[in-house]
N, C-alpha and C positions, 0 to 999 in steps of 0.2 A: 162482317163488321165494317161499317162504312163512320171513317174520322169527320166527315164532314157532320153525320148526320149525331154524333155523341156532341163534337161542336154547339150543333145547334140546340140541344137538350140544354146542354151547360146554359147557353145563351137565352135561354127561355128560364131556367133555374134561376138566374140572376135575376130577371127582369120581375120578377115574381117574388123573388125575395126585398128587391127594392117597393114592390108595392105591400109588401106586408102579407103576404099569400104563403106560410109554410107548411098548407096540404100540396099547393101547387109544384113548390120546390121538391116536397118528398116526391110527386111523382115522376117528375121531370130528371129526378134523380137514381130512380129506380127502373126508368125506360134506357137510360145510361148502360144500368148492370143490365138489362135484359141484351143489350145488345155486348158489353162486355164485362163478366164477375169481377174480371180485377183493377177497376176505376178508382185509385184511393182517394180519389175528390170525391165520387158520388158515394165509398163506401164512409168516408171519415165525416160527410154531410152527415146521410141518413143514421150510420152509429152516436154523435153525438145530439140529435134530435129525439134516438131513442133514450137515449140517458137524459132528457131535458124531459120527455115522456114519462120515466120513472120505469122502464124495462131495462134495469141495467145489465143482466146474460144477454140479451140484444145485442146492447153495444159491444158488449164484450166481444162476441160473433163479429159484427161488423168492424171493427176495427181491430181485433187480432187478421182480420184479409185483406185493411188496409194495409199494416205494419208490412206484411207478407210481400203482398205487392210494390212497394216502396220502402225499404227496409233502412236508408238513408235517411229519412225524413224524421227527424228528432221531434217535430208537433204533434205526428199519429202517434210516435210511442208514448208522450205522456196523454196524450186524449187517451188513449187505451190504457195506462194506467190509475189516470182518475176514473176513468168506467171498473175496474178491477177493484179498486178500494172500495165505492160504490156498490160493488158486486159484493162485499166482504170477503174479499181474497187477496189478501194483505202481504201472502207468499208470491201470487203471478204478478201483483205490482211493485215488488220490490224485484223482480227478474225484467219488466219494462221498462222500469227508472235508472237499474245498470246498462241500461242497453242504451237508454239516453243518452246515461254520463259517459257511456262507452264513446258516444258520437261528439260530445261537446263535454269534457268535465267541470267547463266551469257554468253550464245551465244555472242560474241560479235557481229556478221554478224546479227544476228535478231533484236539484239538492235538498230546496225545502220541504218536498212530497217525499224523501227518500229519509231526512232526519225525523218527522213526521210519525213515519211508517215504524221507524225503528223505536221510535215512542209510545206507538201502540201496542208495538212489541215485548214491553218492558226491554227494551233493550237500550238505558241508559249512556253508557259508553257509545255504543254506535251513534246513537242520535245526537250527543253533546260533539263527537267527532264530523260528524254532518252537518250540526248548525255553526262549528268553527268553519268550516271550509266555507260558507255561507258567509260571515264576518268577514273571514279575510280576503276574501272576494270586493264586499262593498266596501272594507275598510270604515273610514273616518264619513263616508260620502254620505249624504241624507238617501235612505232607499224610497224607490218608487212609493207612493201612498199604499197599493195596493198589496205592499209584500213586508209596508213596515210593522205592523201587528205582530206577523211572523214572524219576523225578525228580532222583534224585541223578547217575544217569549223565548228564541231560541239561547237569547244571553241570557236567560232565568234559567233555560236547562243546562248551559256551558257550567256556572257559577257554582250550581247545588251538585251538577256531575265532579267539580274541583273540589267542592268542599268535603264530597264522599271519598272520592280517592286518596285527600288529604288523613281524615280519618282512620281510612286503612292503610296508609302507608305509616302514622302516628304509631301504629300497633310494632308494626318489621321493625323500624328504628329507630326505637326506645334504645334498646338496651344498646347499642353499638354507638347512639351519640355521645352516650356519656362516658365512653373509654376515648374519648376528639379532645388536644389542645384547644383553648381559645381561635387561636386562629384557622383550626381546622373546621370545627364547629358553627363559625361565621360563614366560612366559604361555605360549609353542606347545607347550611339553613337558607341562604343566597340560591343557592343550587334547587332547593326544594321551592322556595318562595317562585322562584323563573318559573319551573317546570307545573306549578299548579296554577299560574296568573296572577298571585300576588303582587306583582309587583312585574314591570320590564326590564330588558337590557339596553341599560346607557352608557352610551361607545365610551372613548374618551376622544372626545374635537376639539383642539387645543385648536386657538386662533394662529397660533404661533409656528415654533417648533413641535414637533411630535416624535419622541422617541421608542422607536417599535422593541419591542418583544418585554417591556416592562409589563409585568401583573399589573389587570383591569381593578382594583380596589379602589371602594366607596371613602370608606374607615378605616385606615389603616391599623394593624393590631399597635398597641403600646409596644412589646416588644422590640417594634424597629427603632424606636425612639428610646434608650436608654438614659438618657439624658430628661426624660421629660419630669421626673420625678423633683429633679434638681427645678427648674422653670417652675411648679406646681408647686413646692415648698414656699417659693419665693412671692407666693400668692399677697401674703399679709402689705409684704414690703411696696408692691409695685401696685397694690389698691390704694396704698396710701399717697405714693408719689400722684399716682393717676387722679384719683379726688382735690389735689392740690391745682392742678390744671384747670386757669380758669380763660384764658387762652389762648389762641391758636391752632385752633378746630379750624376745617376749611372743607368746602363740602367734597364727597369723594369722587361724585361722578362732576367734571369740568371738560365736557366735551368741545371741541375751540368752534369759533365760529364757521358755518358753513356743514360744519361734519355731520353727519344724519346720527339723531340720536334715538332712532329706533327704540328699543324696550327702557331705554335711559330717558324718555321724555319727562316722566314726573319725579327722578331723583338728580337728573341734570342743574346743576349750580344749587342745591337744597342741602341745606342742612340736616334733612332727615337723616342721611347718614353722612357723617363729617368724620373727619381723622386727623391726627396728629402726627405725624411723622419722624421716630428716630434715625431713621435709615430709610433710606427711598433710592431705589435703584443700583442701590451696592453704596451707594454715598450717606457718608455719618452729616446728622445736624448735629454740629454742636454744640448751639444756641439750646437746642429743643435737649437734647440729651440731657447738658449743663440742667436742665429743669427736673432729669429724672435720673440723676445719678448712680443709685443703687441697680434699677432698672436696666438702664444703660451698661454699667460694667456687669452685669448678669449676662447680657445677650451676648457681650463679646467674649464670654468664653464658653458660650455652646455651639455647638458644629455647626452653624445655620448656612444655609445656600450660599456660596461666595464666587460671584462672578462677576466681574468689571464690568462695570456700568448697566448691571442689571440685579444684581442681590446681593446681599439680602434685602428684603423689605423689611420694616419692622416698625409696626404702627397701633395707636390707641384707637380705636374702630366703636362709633356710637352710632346708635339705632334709635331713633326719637320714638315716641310711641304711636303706632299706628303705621308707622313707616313698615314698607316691604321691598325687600329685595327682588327683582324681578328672576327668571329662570338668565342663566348665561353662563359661559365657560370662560376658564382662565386662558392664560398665552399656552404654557409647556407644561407638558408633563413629566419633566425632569426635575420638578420641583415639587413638595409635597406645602401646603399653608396648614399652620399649626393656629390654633384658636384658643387661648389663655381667657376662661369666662373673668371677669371680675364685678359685674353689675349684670346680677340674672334675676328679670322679675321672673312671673309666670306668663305663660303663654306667651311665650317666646322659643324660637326654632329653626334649625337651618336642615334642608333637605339636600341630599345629596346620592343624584341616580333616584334609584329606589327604598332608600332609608332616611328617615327622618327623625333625628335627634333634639331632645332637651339641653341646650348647654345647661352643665350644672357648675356651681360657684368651685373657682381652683382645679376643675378636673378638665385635659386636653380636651381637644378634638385633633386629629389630624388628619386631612381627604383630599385627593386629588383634587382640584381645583376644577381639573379639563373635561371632567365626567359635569353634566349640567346640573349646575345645585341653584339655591332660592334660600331663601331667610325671610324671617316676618317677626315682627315685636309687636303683639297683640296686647297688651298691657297696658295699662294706666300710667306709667315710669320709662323711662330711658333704659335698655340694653347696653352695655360696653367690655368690650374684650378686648385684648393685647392679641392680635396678629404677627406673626413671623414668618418666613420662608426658609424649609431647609431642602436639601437633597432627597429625590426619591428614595427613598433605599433597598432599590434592585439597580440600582450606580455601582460600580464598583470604584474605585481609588482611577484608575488608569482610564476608566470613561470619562468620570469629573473633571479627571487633566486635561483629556481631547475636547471635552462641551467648553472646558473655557479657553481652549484653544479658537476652536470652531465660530465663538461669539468674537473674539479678538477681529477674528478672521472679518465675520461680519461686519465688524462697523468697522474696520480698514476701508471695506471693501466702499463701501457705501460714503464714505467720509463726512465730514464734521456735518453734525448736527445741530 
């Protein structure tokens, strides 16, 4: 075997494939193996020329002596396993496409011929498992033209493979959901909703403070709030003070000059959503209060967030029609915002994480703020609800003492503002 002289084949190969000659190249490629059988360039040529030929056991021959001879080379094993599919042997390219992924697991081109395979397979689960490793791969990114067709069919088989599994697992627990508290119940169906795609997980990203090991909840159950019952009674009372408000609305986003208002550019100094204010930042108005008397001595005897110079808040909160709340998070999640509906058209709605609620008329809401929610008044009418702030309640007594300790601390530290 003389290197110079397989060189020069090659180089005559090329020259012939640039002029359009692919009898020429097959020969030049075949005087290659005469001089030596395990060339994977002359063998992964002529094999896939045979498969452009339509003798796909050819290819298969020639490029399982490719693979052989270069066994690193992750291009000869899929040419060798689209000559296999080809072949109709659907078992030796699904052993070429592990042998890929063996070399590189995130191929995408393998992963798609490998979820593919398992399609033809009826084998559902594998293949909805293979077109996910595929997604999270390209993520959010636009995929090549070439592999976006596949791609898209493959979130048609993710989708229909979640909706089957969701059905059979509908059957296991049936009977065990309905022996769950409220709050258990929520968690497992959160739990279920994640694990089939219904819905993702959103962190909580307070701007602010963030205090760890508090439960990740959307919704909080009623439970924690014992008091809400009382607030929710008080429904009639404080629609009527509220309706009296003709007023002292002032819009809610007032970002000061110079500051980048980001996702606030079209509710920045608007009235689409405007607020009144009994309490703002731990500090009573009581101009504004004097306006809503009953209102007012209600909030001060509910447990609401009380820290100097920063809570409670406690505000009449209007949604004009058409107006939408953009996605964004609160400061802390030491705090939980409570939502008093009092003016609920239709088509109106505040999301929060991955649930998305109807405020209805006199009934809470109460949700982390710091988990990313949105709101929309799609309606023909004005939206409005009474806001409050109280304490997380995974606080205990001796934390709440240290966080208004801790904030004391803060604006000492920092001085007058």
């Amino acid at each position: 075997m003389s290197a110079a002289e397989i060189a020069r084949f090659y180089a005559a190969a090329d020259t012939a494939r640039a002029a359009g000659k692919p009898d020429a190249v097959a020969r030049h490629m075949a005087a290659v193996l005469a001089l030596d059988p395990a060339q994977p360039r002359a063998l992964n040529t002529l094999g896939l020329s045979a498969l452009t030929g339509g003798d796909a056991r050819r290819a298969v021959e020639l490029l399982a002596r490719a693979t052989a001879a270069a066994p690193a080379a992750i291009e000869l094993w899929l040419n060798r396993a689209n000559a296999e599919r080809v072949a109709g042997d659907d078992d030796a390219e699904l052993i070429s496409l592990d042998t890929a992924l063996a070399l590189d697991p995130y191929a995408v081109v393998a992963l798609l011929q490998k979820a593919m395979n398992r399609e033809r397979a009826h084998d559902m689960s594998g293949s909805a498992r293979t077109y996910q490793a595929v997604v999270s791969i390209v993520g959010s990114a636009q995929p090549p033209l070439a592999l976006a067709a596949a791609i898209a069919h493959g979130r048609e088989v993710i989708a229909a493979e979640r909706r089957a599994l969701g059905d059979t697992l509908a059957t296991f627990v049936a009977d065990g959901r309905q022996h769950l508290d409220a709050t258990a119940a929520q968690r497992f169906d959160q739990c279920l909703d994640l694990l089939l795609g219904r819905t993702q997980l959103y962190p909580s990203t307070p701007t602010g403070l963030f205090y760890p090991g508090l439960p990740l909840v959307e919704f909080f159950a009623r439970e924690a709030f014992p008091w809400l019952a009382e607030l929710e009674a008080a429904t009639p009372v404080i629609q009527r003070e509220f309706a009296a408000l003709v007023e002292g609305f002032a819009p809610y986003v007032a970002m000061p000059p110079g500051a980048p208002v980001n996702q606030w550019a079209a509710l920045n100094g608007s009235l689409d959503w405007s607020a009144l204010f009994l309490w703002r930042d731990g500090v009573r108005d009581d101009a504004n209060c004097a306006r809503c008397p009953e209102t007012a001595a209600l909030l001060e005897r509910l447990p609401l967030l009380d820290i100097p110079a920063r809570g409670p808040a406690a505000f009449f909160s209007v949604l004009r029609p058409g107006a939408h709340i953009p996605p964004h998070v609160g400061v802390t999640n030491i705090r939980t915002v409570i939502h008093l509906p009092l003016v609920v058209p239709a088509a109106c709605a505040i999301r929060v994480g991955g649930q998305t609620r109807a405020w209805q008329l006199g009934t809470a809401l109460a949700f982390d703020d710091t988990i990313e929610h949105e709101a929309w008044n799609r309606s023909a009418e004005p939206r409005a609800v009474l806001i409050v702030d109280a304490w997380n309640p995974g606080l205990n007594g001796g934390e709440r003492t240290l966080l208004r300790d801790l904030t004391r601390g803060m604006d000492a530290h920092a001085g007058p503002r």
